[in-house]
PDB file with SEQRES, HELIX, SHEET and CRYST1 records, atoms N, CA, C and O in Angstrom:
SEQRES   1 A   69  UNK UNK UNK UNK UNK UNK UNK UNK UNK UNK UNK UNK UNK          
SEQRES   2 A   69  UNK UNK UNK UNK UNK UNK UNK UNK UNK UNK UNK UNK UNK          
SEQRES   3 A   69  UNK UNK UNK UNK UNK UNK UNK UNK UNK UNK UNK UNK UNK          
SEQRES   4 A   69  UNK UNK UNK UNK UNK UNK UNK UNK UNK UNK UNK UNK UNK          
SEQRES   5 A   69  UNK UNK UNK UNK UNK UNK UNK UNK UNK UNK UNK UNK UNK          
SEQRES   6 A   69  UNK UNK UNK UNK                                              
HELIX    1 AA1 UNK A   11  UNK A   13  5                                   3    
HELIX    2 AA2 UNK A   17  UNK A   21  1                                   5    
HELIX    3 AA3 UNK A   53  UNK A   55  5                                   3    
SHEET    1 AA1 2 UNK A   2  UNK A   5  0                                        
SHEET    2 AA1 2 UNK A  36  UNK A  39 -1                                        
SHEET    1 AA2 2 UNK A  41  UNK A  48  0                                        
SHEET    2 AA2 2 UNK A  56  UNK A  63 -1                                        
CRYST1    1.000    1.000    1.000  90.00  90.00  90.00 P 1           1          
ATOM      1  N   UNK A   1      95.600  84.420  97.072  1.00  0.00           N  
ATOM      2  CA  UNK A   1      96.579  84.828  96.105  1.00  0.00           C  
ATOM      3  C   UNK A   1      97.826  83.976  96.321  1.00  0.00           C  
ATOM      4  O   UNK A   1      98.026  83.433  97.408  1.00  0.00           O  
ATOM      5  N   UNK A   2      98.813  83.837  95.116  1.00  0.00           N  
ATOM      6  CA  UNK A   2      99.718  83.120  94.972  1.00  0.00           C  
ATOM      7  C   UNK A   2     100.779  83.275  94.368  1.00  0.00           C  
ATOM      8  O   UNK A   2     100.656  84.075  93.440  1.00  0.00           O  
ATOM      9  N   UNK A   3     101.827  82.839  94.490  1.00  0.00           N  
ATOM     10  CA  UNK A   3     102.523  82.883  93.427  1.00  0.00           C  
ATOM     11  C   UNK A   3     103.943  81.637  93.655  1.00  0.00           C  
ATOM     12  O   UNK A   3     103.884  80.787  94.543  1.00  0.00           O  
ATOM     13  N   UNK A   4     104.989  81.734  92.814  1.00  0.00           N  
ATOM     14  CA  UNK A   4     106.251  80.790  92.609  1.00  0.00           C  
ATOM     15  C   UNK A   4     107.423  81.629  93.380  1.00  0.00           C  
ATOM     16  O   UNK A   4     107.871  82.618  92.801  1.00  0.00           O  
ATOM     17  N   UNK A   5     107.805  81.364  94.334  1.00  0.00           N  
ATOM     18  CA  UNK A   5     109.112  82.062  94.805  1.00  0.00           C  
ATOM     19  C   UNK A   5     110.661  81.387  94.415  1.00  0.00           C  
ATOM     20  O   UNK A   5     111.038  80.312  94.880  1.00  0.00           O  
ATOM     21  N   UNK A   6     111.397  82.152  93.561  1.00  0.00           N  
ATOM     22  CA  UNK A   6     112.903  80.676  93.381  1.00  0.00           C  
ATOM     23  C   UNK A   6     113.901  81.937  94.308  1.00  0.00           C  
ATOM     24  O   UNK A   6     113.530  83.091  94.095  1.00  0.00           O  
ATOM     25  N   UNK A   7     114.768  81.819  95.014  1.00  0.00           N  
ATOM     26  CA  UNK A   7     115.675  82.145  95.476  1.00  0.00           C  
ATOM     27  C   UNK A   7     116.822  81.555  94.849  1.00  0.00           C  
ATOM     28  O   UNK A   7     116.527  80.575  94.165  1.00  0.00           O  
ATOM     29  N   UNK A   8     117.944  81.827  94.870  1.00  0.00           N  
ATOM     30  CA  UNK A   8     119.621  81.772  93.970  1.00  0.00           C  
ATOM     31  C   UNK A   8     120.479  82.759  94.212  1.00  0.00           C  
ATOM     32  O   UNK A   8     120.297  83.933  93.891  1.00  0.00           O  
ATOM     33  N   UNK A   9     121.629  82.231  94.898  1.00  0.00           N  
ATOM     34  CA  UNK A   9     122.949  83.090  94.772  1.00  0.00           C  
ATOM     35  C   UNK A   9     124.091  82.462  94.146  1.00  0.00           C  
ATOM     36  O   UNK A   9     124.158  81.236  94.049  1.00  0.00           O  
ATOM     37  N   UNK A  10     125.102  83.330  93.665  1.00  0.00           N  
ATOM     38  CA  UNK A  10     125.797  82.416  92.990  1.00  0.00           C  
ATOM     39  C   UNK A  10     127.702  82.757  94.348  1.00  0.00           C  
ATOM     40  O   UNK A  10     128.271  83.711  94.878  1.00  0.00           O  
ATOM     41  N   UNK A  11     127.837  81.550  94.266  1.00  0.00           N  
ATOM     42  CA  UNK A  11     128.891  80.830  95.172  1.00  0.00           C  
ATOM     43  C   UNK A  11     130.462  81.677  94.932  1.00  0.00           C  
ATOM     44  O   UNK A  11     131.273  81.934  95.822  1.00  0.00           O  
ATOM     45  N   UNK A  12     130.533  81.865  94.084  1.00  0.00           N  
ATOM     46  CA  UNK A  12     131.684  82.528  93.687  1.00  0.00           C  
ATOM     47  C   UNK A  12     131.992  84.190  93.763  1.00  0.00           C  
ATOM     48  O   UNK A  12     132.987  84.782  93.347  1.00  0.00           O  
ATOM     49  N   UNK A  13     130.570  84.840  94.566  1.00  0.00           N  
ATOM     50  CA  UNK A  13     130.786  85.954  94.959  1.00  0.00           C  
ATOM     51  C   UNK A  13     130.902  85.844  96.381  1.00  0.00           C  
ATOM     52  O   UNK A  13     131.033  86.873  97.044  1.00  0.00           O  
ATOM     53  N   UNK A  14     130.856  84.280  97.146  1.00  0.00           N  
ATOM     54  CA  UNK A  14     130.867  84.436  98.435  1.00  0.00           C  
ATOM     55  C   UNK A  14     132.273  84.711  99.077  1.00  0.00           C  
ATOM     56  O   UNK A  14     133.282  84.517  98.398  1.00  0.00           O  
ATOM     57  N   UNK A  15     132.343  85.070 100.116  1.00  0.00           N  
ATOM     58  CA  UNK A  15     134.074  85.318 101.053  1.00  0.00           C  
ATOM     59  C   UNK A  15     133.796  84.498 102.548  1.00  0.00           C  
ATOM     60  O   UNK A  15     132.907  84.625 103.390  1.00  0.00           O  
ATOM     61  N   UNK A  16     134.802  83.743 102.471  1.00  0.00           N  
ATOM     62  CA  UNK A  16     134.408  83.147 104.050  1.00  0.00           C  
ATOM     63  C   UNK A  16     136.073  83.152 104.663  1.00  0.00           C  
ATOM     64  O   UNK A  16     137.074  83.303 103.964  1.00  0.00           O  
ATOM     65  N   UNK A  17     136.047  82.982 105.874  1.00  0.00           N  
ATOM     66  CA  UNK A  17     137.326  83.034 106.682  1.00  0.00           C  
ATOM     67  C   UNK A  17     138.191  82.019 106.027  1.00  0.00           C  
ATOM     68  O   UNK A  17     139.410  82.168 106.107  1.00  0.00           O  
ATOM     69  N   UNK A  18     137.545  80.702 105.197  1.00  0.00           N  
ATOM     70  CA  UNK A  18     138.836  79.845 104.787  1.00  0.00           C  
ATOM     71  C   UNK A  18     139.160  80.422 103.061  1.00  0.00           C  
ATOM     72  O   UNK A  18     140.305  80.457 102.610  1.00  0.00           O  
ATOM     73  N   UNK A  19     138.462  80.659 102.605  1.00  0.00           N  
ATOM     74  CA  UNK A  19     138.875  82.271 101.539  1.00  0.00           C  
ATOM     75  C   UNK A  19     140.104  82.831 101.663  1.00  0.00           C  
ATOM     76  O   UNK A  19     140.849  82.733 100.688  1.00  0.00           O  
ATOM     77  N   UNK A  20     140.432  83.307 102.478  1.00  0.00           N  
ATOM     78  CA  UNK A  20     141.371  83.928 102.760  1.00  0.00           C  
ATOM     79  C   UNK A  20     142.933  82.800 103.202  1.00  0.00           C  
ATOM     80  O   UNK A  20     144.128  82.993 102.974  1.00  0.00           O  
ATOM     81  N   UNK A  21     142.272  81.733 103.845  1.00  0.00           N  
ATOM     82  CA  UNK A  21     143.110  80.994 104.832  1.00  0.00           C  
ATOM     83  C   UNK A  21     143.910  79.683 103.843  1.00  0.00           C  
ATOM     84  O   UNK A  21     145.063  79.299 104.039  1.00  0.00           O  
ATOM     85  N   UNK A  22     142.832  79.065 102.608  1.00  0.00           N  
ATOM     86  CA  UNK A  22     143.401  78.216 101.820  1.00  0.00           C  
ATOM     87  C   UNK A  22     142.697  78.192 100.014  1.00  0.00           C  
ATOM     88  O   UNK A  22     142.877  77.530  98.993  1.00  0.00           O  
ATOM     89  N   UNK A  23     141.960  79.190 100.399  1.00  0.00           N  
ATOM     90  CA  UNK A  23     141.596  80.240  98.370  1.00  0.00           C  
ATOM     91  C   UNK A  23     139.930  79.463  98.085  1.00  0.00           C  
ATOM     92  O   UNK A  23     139.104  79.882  97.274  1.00  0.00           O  
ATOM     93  N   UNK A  24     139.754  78.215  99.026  1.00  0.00           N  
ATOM     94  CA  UNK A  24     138.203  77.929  99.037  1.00  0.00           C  
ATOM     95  C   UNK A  24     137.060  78.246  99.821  1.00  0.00           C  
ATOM     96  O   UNK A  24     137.377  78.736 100.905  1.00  0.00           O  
ATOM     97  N   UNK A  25     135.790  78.126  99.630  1.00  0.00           N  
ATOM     98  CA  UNK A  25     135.304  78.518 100.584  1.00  0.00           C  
ATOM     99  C   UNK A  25     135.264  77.766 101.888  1.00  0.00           C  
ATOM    100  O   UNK A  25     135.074  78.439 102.901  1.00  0.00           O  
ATOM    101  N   UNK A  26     135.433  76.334 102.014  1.00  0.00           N  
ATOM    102  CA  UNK A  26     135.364  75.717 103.055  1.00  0.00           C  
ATOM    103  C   UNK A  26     133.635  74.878 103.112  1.00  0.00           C  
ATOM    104  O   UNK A  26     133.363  74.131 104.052  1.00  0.00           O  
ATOM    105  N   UNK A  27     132.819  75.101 102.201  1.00  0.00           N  
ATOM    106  CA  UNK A  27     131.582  74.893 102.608  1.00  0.00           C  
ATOM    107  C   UNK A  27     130.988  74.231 101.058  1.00  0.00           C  
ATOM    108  O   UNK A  27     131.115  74.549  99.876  1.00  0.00           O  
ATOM    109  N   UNK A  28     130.415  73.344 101.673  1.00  0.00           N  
ATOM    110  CA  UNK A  28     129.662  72.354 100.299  1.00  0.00           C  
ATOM    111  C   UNK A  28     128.286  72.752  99.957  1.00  0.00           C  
ATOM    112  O   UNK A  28     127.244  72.672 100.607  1.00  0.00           O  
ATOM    113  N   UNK A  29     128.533  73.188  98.809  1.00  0.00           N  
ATOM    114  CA  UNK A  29     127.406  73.857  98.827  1.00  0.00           C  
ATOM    115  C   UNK A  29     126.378  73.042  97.361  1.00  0.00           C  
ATOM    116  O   UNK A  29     125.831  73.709  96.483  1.00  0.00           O  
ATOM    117  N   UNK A  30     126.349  71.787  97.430  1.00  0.00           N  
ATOM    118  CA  UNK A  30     125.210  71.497  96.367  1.00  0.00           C  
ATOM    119  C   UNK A  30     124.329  71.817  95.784  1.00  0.00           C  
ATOM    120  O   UNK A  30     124.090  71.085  94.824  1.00  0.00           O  
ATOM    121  N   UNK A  31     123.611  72.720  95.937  1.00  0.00           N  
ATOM    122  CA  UNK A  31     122.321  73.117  95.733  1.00  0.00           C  
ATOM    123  C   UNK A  31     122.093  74.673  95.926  1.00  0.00           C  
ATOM    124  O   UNK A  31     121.538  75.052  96.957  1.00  0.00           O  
ATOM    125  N   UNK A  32     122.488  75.556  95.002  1.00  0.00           N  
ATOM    126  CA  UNK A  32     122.339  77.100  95.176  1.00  0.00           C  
ATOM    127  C   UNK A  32     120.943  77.336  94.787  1.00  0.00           C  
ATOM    128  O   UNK A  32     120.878  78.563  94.715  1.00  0.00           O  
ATOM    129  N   UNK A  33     120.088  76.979  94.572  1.00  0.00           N  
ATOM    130  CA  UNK A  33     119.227  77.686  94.169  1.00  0.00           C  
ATOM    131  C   UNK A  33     117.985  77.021  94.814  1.00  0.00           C  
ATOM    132  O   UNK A  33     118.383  75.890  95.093  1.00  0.00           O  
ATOM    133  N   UNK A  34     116.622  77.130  95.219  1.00  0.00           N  
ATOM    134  CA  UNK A  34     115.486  76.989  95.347  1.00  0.00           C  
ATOM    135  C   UNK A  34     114.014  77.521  95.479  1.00  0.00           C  
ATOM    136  O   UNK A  34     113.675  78.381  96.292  1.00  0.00           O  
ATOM    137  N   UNK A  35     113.210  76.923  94.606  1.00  0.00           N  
ATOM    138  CA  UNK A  35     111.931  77.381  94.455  1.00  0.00           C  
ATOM    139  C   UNK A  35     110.482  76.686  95.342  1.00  0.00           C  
ATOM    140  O   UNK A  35     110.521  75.533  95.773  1.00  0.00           O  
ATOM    141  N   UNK A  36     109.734  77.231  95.448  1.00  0.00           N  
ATOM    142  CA  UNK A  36     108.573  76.837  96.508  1.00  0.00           C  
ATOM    143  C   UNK A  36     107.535  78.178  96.274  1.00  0.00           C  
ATOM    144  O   UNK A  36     107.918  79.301  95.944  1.00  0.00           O  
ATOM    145  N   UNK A  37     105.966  77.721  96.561  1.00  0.00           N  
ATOM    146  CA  UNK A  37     104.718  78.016  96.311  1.00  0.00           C  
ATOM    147  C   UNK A  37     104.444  78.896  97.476  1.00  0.00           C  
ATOM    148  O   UNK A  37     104.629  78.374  98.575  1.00  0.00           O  
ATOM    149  N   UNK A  38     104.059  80.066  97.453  1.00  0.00           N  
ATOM    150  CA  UNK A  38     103.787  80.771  99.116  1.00  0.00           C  
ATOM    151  C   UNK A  38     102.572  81.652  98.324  1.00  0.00           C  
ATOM    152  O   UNK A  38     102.322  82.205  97.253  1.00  0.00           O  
ATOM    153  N   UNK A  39     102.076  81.399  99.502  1.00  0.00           N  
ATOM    154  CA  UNK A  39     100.749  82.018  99.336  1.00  0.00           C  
ATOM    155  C   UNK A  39      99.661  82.916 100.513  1.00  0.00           C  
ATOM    156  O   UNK A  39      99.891  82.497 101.648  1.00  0.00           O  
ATOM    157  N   UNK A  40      98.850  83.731 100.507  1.00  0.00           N  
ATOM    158  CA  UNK A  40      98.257  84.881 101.306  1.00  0.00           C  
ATOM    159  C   UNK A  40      96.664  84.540 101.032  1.00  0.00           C  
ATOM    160  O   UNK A  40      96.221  84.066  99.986  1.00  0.00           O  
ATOM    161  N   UNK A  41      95.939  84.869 102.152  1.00  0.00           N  
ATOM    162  CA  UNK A  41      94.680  84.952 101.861  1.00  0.00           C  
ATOM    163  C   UNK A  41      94.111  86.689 102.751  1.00  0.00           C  
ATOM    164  O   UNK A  41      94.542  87.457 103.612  1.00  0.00           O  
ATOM    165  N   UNK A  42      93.331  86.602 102.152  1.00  0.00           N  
ATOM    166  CA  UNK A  42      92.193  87.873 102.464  1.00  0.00           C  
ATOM    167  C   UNK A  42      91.074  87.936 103.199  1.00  0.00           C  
ATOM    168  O   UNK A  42      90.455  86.889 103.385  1.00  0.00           O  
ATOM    169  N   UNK A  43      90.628  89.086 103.723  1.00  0.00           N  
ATOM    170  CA  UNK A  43      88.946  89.746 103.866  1.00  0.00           C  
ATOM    171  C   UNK A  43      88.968  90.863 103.985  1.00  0.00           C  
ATOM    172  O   UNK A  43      89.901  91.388 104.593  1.00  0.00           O  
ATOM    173  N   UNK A  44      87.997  91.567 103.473  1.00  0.00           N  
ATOM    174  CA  UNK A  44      87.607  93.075 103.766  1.00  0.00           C  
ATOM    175  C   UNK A  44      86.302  92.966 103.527  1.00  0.00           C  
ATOM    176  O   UNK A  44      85.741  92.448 102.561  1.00  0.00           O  
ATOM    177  N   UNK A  45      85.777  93.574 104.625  1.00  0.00           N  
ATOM    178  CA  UNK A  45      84.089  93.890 104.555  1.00  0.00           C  
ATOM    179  C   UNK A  45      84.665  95.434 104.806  1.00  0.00           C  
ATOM    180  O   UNK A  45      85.580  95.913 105.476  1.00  0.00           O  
ATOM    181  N   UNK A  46      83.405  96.081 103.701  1.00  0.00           N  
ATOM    182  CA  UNK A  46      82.843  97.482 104.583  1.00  0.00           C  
ATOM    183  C   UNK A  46      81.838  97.466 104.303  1.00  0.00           C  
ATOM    184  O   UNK A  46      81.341  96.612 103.568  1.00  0.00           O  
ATOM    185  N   UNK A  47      80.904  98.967 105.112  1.00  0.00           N  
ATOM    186  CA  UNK A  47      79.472  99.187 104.886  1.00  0.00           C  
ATOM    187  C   UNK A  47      78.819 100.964 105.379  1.00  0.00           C  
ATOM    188  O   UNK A  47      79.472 101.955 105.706  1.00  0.00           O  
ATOM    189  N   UNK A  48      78.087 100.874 105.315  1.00  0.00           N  
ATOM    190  CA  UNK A  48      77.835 102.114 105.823  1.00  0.00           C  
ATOM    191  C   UNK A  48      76.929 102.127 107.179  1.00  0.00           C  
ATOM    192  O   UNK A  48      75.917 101.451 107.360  1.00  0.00           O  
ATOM    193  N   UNK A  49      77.616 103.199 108.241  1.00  0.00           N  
ATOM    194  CA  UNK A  49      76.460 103.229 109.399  1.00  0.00           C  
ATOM    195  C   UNK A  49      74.965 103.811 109.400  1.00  0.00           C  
ATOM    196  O   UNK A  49      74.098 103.382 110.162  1.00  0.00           O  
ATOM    197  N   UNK A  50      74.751 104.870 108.435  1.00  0.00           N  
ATOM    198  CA  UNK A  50      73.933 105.708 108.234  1.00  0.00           C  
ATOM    199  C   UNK A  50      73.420 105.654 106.891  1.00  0.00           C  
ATOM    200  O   UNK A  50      73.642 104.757 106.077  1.00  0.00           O  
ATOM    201  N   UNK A  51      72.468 107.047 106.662  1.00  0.00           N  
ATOM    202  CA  UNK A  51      72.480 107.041 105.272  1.00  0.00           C  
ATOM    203  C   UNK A  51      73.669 108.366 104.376  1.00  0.00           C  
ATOM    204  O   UNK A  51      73.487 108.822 103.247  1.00  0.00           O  
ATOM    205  N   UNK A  52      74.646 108.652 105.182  1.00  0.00           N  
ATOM    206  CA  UNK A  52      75.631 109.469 105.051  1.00  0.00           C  
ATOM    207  C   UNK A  52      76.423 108.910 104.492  1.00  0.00           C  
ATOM    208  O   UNK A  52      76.594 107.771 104.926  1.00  0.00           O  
ATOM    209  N   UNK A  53      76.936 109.143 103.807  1.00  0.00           N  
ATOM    210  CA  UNK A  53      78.001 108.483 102.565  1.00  0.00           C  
ATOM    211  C   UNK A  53      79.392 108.663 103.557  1.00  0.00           C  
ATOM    212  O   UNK A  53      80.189 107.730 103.662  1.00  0.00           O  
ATOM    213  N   UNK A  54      79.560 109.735 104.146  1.00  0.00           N  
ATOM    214  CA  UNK A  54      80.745 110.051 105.202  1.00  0.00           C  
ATOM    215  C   UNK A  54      80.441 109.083 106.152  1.00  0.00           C  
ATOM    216  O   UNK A  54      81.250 109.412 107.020  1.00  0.00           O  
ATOM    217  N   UNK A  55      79.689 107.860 106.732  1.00  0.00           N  
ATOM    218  CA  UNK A  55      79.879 107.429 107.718  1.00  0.00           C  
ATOM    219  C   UNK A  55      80.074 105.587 107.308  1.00  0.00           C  
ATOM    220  O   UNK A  55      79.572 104.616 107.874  1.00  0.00           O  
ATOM    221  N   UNK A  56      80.855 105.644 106.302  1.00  0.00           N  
ATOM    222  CA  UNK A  56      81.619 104.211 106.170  1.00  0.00           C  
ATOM    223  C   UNK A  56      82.611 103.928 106.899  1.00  0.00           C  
ATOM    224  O   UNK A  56      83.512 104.584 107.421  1.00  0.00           O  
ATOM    225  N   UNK A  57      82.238 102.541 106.852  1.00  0.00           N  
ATOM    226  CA  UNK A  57      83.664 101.662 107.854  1.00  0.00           C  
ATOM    227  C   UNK A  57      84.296 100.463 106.917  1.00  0.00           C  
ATOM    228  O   UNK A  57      83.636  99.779 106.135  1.00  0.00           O  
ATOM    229  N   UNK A  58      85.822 100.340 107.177  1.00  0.00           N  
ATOM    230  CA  UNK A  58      86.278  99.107 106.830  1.00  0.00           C  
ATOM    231  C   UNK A  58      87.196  98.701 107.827  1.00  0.00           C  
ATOM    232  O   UNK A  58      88.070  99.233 108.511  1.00  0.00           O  
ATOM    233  N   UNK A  59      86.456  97.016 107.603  1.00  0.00           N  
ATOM    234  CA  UNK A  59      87.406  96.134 108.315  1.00  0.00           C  
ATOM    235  C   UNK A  59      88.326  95.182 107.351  1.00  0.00           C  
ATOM    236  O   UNK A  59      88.104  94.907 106.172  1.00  0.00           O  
ATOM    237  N   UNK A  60      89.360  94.776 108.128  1.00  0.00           N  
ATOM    238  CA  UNK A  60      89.887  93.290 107.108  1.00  0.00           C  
ATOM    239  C   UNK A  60      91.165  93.204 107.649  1.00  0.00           C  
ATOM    240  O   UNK A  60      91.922  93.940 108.282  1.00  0.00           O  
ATOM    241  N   UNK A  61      91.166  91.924 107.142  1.00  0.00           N  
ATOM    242  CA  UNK A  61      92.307  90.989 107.848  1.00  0.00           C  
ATOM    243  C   UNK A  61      92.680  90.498 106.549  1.00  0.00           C  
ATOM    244  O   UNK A  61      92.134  90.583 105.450  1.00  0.00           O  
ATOM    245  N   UNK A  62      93.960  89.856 107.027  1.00  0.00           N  
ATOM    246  CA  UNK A  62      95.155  89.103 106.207  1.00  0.00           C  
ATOM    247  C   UNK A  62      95.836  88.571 106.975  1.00  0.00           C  
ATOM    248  O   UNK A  62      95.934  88.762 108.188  1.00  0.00           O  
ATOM    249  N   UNK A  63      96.614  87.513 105.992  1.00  0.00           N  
ATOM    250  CA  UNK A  63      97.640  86.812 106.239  1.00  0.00           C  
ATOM    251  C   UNK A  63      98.311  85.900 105.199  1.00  0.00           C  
ATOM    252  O   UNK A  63      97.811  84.964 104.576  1.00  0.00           O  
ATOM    253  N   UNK A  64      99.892  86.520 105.145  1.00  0.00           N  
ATOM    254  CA  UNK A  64     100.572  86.065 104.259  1.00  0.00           C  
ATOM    255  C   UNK A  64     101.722  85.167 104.598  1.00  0.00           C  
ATOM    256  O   UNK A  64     102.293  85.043 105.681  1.00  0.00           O  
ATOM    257  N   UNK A  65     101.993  84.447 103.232  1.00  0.00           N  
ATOM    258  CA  UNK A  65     102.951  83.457 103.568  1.00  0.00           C  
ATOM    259  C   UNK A  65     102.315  82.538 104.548  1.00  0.00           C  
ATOM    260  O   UNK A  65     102.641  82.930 105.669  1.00  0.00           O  
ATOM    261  N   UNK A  66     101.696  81.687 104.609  1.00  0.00           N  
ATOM    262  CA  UNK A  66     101.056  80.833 104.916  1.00  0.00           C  
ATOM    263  C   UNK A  66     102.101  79.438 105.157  1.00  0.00           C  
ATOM    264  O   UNK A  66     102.592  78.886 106.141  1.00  0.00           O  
ATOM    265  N   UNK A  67     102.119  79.299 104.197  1.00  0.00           N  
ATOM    266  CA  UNK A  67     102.732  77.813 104.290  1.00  0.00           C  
ATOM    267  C   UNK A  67     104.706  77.914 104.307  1.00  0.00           C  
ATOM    268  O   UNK A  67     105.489  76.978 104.468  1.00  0.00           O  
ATOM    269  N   UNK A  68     105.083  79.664 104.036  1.00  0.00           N  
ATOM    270  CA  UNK A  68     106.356  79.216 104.785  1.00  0.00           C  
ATOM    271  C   UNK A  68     106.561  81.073 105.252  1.00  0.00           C  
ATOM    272  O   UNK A  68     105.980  82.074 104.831  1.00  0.00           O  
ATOM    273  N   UNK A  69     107.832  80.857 106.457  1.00  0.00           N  
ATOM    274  CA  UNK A  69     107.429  82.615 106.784  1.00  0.00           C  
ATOM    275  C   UNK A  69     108.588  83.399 106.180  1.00  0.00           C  
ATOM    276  O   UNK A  69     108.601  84.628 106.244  1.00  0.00           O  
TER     277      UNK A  69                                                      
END                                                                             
């Protein structure tokens, strides 16, 4: 599974110590916003031990965010 992640804040709600000290933030900030691909993979097995419908099991694993955490 997959999907598009964009993150964005906008600069002008930030407060930093030079904010206060000379009315800017002090910090260069080029680039507010960014997007990137993250993605998860799967397994689940189950089955039954018996012929009892009450005696199923499941296993499974995951792991997400793969390529960033």
């Amino acid at each position: 599974m997959g999907g598009w992640v964009q993150r964005r804040f906008d600069p002008s709600k930030m407060t930093t110590n030079t904010t206060y000290e000379t009315g800017g933030t002090g910090e260069n900030l080029a680039n507010t916003s960014f997007g990137y691909i993250d993605g998860s993979v799967g397994l689940s097995y189950n089955s039954q031990m018996r012929d009892r419908a009450s005696d199923n099991y499941y296993l499974g694993i995951a792991y997400h965010h793969f390529n960033r955490p």
